[in-house]
C-alpha positions in Angstrom: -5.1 6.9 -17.8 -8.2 4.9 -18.7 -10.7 7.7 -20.3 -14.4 7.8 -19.0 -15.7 5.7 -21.9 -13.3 3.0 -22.7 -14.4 0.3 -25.6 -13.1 -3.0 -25.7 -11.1 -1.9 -28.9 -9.1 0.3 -26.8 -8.4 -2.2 -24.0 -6.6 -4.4 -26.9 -4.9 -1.7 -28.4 -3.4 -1.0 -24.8 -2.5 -4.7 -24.7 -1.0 -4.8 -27.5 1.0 -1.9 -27.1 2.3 -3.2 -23.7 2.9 -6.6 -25.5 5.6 -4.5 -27.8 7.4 -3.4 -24.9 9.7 -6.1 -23.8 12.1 -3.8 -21.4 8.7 -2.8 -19.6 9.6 -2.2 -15.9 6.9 0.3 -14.3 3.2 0.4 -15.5 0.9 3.2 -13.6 -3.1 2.7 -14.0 -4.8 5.2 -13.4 -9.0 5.7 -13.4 -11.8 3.0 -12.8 -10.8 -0.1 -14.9 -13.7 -0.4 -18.1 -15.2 -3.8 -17.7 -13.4 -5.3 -21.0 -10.1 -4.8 -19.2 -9.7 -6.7 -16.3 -10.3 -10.3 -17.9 -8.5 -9.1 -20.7 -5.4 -8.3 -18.9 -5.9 -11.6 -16.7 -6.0 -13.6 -19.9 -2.6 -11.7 -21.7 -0.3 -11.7 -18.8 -0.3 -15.9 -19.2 1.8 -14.7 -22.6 5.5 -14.5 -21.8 5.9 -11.9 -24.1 3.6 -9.8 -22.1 5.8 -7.1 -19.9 8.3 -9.7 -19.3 10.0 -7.7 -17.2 7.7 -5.4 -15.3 8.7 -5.5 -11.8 6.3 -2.3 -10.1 2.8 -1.5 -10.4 0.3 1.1 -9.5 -3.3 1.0 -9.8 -6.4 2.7 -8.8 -7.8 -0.8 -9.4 -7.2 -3.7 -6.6 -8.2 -6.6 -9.0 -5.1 -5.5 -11.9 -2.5 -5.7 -9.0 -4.0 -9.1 -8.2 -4.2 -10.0 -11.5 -0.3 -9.1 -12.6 0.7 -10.7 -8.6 -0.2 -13.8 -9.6 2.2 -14.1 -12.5 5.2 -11.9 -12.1 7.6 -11.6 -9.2 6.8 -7.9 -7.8 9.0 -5.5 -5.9 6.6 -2.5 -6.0 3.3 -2.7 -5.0 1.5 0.8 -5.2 -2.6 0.6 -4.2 -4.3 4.1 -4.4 -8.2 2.6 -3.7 -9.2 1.3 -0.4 -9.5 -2.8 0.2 -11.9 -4.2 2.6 -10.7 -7.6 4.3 -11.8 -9.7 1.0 -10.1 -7.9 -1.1 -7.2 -7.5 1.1 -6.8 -11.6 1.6 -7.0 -12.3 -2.0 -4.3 -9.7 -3.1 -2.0 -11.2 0.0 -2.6 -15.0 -1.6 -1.9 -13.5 -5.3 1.4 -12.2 -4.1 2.8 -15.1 -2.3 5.3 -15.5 -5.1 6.9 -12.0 -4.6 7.0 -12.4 -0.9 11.2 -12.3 -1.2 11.0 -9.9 -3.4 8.6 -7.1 -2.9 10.4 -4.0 -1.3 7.7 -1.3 -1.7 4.0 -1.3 -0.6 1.1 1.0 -0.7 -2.2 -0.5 0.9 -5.4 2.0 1.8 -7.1 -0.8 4.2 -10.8 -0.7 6.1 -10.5 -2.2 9.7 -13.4 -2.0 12.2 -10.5 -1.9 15.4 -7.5 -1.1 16.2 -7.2 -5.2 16.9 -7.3 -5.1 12.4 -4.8 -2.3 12.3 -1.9 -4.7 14.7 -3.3 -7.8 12.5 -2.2 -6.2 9.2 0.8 -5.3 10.2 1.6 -8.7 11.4 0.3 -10.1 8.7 2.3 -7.6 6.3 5.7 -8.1 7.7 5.5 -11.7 7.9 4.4 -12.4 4.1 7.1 -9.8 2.8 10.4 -9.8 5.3 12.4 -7.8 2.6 9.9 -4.8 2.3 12.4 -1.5 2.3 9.2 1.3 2.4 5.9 0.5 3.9 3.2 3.3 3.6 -0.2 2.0 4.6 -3.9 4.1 5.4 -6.2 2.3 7.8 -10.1 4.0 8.0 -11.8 2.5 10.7 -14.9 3.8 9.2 -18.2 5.6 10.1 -19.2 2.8 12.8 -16.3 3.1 14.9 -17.7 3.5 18.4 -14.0 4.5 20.2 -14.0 8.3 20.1 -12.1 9.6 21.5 -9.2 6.7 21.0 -7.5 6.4 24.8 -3.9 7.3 24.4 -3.3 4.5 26.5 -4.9 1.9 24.0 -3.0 3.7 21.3 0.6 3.6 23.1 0.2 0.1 23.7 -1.0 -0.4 20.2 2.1 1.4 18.7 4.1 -1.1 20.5 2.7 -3.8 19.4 3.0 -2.4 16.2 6.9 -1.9 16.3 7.3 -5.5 17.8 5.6 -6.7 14.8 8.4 -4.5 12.2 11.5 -6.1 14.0 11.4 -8.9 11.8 11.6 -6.4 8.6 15.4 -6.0 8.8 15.3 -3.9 5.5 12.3 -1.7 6.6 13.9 2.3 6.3 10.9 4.1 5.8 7.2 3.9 7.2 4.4 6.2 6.8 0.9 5.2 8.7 -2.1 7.3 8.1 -5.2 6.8 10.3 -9.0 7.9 9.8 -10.6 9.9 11.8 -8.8 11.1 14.0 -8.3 10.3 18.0 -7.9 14.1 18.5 -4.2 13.5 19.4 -1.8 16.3 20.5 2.0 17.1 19.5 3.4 15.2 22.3 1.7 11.8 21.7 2.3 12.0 18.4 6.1 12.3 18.7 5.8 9.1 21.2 4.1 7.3 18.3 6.8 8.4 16.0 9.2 7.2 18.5 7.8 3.8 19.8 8.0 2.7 16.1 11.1 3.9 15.6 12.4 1.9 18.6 11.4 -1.5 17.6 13.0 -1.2 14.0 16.5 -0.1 14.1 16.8 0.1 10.5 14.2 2.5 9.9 15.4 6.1 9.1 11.8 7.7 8.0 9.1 8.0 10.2 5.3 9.7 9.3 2.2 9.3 11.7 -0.3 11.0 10.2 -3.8 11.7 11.4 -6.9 12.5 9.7 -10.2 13.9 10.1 -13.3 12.6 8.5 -13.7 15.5 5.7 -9.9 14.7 5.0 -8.5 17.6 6.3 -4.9 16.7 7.8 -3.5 17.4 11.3 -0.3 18.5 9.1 1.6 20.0 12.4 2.0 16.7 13.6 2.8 14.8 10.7 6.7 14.1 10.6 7.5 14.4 7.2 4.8 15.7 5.3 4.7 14.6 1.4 6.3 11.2 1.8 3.9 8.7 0.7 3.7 11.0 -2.8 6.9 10.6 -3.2 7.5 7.0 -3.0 6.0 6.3 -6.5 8.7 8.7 -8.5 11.3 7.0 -6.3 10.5 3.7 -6.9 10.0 4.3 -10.6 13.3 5.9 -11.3 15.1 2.8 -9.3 12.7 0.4 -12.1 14.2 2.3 -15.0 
């Protein structure tokens, strides 16, 4: 955990440290990055004796998971911050070497329609065929003019959706969070649960989780509450 004032000295002492630590696997940021670190870490990871073999990172900080996808192979890909398109185009180029390889991924992405919501998925399950857990947050921010969302642009929307997963063959578990909220009740929700769940065969976890613009969850609909915090621990203890 980066503390509030970090100097450069400690940003090279963290390097260093990590440079010691060949069998490296797992690396968690956490806190804004200070501004020494990100070309410092950009400029280290080049160094082959640089967390060799670190396979899964998580970071409160989009450009670090950029910088370590454009030199390692990645199978974990945990994102805690929220990526607007830019962002979100230049993490997806940095990781076209882990395409085959990366099995989990966390992305908190701003769309302005449900048209960007369908887009990323395509987009996600077409770059990475082998992911195994997918947990993604979409905000469709303050602007959004479709309130209440028609449950008949949502159902066909979910289908689309699923039609988009069937190529992820591996895919098991899914979590999809959506902000705010189209006021949904506990019967659509369960549809959305279940068109998903149609389309990917594979998939043995399903959350749809909707949320109002203070944050406060609709937790009676969500279908299995607690599973994106879980993924991180899980993921880690497969790393070890």
């Amino acid at each position: 955990m980066f503390p509030s004032n970090t100097y450069a000295e400690t940003c090279t002492l963290l390097v260093r440290l990590l440079s010691l630590t060949s069998s490296l696997r797992s690396l968690e940021l956490r806190g804004p990055s200070p501004p020494a670190w990100p070309r410092l870490l950009s400029d280290t990871l080049h160094f082959p004796q640089f967390a060799p073999c670190l396979v899964a990172i998580k970071s409160d900080d989009a450009e670090d998971v950029t910088s370590l996808a454009r030199c390692r192979r990645l199978e974990a890909i945990f994102i805690t911050s929220w990526l607007d398109q830019e962002r979100y185009d230049v993490l997806l180029q940095a990781a076209g070497d882990s395409s085959d390889a990366l099995a989990y991924l966390q992305l908190s992405l701003k769309v302005d329609n449900i048209h960007g919501i369908l887009a990323a998925f395509h987009t996600l399950a077409t770059r990475f065929p082998r992911l195994l857990v997918l947990c993604v947050q979409f905000d469709l921010g303050p602007g959004w003019t479709e309130r209440p969302l028609s449950w008949g642009t949502l159902n066909a929307a979910l289908a689309q959706m699923g039609a988009a997963l069937r190529g992820l063959h591996h895919l098991h578990t899914i979590s999809v969070t959506v902000f705010p909220e189209p006021m949904p009740n506990l019967g659509e929700n369960k549809r959305a649960i279940r068109v998903l769940g149609e389309h990917c065969d594979t998939l043995r976890h399903v959350e749809v989780r909707w949320l109002r613009r203070d944050g406060v969850e609709y937790r009676e609909l969500s279908s299995s509450n607690g599973l994106l915090r879980g993924q991180w621990a899980y993921t880690q203890s497969l790393a070890m």
